[in-house]
PyMOL CGO cylinders between C-alpha atoms (Angstrom):
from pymol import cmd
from pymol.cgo import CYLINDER

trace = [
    CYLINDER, 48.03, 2.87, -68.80, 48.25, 5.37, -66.36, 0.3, 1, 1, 1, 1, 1, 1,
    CYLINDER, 48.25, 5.37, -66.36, 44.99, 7.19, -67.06, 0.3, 1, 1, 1, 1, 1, 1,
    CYLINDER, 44.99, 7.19, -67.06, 43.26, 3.53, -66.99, 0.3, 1, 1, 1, 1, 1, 1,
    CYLINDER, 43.26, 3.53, -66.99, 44.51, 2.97, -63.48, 0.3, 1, 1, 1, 1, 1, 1,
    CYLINDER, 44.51, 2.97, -63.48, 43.70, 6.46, -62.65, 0.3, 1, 1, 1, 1, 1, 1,
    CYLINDER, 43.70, 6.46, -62.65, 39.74, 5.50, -64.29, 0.3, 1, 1, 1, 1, 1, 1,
    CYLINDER, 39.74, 5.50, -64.29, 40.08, 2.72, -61.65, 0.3, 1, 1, 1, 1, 1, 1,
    CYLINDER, 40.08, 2.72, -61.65, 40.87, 4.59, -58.50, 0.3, 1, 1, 1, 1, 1, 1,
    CYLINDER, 40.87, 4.59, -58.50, 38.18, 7.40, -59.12, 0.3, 1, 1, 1, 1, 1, 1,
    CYLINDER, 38.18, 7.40, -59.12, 35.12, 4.53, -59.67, 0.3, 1, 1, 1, 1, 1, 1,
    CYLINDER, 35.12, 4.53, -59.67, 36.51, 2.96, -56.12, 0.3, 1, 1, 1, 1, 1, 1,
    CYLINDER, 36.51, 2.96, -56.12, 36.98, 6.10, -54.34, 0.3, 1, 1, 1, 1, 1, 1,
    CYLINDER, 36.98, 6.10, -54.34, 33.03, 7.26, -55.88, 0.3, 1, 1, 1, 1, 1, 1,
    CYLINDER, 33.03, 7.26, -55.88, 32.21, 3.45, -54.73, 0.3, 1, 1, 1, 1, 1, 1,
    CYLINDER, 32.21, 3.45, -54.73, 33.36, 4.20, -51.25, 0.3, 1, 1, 1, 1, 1, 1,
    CYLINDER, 33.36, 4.20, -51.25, 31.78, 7.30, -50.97, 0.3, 1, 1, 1, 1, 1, 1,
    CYLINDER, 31.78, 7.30, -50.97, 28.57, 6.25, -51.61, 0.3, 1, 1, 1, 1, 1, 1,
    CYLINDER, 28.57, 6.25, -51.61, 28.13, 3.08, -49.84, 0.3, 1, 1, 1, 1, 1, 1,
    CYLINDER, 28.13, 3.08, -49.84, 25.88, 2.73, -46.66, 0.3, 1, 1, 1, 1, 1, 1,
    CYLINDER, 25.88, 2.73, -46.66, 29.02, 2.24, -44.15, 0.3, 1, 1, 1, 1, 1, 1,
    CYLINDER, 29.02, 2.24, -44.15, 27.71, 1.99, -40.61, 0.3, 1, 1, 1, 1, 1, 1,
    CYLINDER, 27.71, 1.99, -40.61, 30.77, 0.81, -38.65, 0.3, 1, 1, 1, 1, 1, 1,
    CYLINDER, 30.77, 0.81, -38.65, 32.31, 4.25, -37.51, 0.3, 1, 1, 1, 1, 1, 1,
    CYLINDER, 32.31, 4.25, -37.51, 35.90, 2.84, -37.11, 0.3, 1, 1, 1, 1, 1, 1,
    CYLINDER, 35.90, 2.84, -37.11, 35.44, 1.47, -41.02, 0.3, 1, 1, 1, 1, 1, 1,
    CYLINDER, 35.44, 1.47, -41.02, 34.11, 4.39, -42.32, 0.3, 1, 1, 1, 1, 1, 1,
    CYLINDER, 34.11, 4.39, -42.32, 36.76, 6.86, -40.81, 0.3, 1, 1, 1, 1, 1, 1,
    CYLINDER, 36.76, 6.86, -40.81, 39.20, 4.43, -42.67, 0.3, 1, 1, 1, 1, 1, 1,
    CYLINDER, 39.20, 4.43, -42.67, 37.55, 4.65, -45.90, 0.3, 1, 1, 1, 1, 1, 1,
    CYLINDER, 37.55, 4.65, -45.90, 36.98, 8.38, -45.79, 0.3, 1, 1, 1, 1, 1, 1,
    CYLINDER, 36.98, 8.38, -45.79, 41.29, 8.54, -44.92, 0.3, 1, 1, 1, 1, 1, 1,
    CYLINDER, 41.29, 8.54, -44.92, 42.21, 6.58, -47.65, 0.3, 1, 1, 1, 1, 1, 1,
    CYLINDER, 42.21, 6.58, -47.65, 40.09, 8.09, -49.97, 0.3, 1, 1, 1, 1, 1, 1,
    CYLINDER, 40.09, 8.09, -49.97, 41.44, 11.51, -48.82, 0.3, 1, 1, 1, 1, 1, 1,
    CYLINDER, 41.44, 11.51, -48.82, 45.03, 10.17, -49.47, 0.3, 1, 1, 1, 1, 1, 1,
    CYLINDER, 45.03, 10.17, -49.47, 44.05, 8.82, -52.77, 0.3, 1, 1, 1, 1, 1, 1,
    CYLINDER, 44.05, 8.82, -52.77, 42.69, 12.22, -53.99, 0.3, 1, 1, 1, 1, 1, 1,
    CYLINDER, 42.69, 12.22, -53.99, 46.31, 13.84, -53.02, 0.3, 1, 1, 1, 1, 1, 1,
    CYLINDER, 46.31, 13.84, -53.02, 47.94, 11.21, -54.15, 0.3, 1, 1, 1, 1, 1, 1,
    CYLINDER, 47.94, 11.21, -54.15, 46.32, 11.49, -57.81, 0.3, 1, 1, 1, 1, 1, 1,
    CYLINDER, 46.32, 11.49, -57.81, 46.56, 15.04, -58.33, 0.3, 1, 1, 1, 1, 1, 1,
    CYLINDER, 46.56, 15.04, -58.33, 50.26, 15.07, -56.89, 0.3, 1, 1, 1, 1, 1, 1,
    CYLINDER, 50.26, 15.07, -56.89, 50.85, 12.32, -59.82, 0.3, 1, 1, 1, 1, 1, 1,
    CYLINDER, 50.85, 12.32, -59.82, 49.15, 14.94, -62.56, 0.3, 1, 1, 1, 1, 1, 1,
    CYLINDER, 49.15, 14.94, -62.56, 51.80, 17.82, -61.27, 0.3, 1, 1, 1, 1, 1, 1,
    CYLINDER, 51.80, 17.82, -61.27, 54.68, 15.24, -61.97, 0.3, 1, 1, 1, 1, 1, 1,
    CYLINDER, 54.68, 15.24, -61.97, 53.03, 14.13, -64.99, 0.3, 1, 1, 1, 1, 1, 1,
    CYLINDER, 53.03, 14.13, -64.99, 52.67, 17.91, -66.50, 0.3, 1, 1, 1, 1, 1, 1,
    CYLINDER, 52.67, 17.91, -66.50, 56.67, 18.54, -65.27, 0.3, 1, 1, 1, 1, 1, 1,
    CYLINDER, 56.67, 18.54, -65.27, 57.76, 15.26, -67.27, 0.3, 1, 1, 1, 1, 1, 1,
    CYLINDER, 57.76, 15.26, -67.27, 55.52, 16.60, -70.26, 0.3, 1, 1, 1, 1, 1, 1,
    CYLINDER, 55.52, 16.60, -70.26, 56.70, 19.96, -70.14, 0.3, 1, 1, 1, 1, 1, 1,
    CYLINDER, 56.70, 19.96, -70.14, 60.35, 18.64, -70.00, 0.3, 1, 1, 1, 1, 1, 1,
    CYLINDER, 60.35, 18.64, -70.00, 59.95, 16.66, -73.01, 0.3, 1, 1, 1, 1, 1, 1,
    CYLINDER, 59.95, 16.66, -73.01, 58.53, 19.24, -74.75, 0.3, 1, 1, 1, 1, 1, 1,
    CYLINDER, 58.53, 19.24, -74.75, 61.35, 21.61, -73.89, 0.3, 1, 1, 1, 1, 1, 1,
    CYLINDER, 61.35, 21.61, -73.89, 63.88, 18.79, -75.33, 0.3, 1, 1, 1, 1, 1, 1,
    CYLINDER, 63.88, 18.79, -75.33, 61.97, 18.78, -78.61, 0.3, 1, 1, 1, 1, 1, 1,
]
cmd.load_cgo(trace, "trace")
């Protein structure tokens, strides 16, 4: 589930990257979020390699 949503927010941050924004004000949102998005995702991989390695440990 998680790497499906993951799947999702990579093809709309790609999306946003390459579309033809011409409003400054919009596209200085778009590139914020998507900067946000990228350390939010790879701040949710560190957690997810912690939980994996702690399961491992219990096993």
């Amino acid at each position: 589930m998680l790497a499906i949503s993951f799947g999702y927010v990579l093809i709309a941050i790609l999306t946003s990257e390459r579309a033809a924004i011409k409003d400054p004000k919009v596209k200085n949102l778009a590139e914020r979020i998507i900067e946000t998005q990228r350390k939010d995702i790879e701040e949710m991989k560190i957690l997810i390699k912690s939980l994996e390695s702690e399961q491992n440990d219990k096993e």
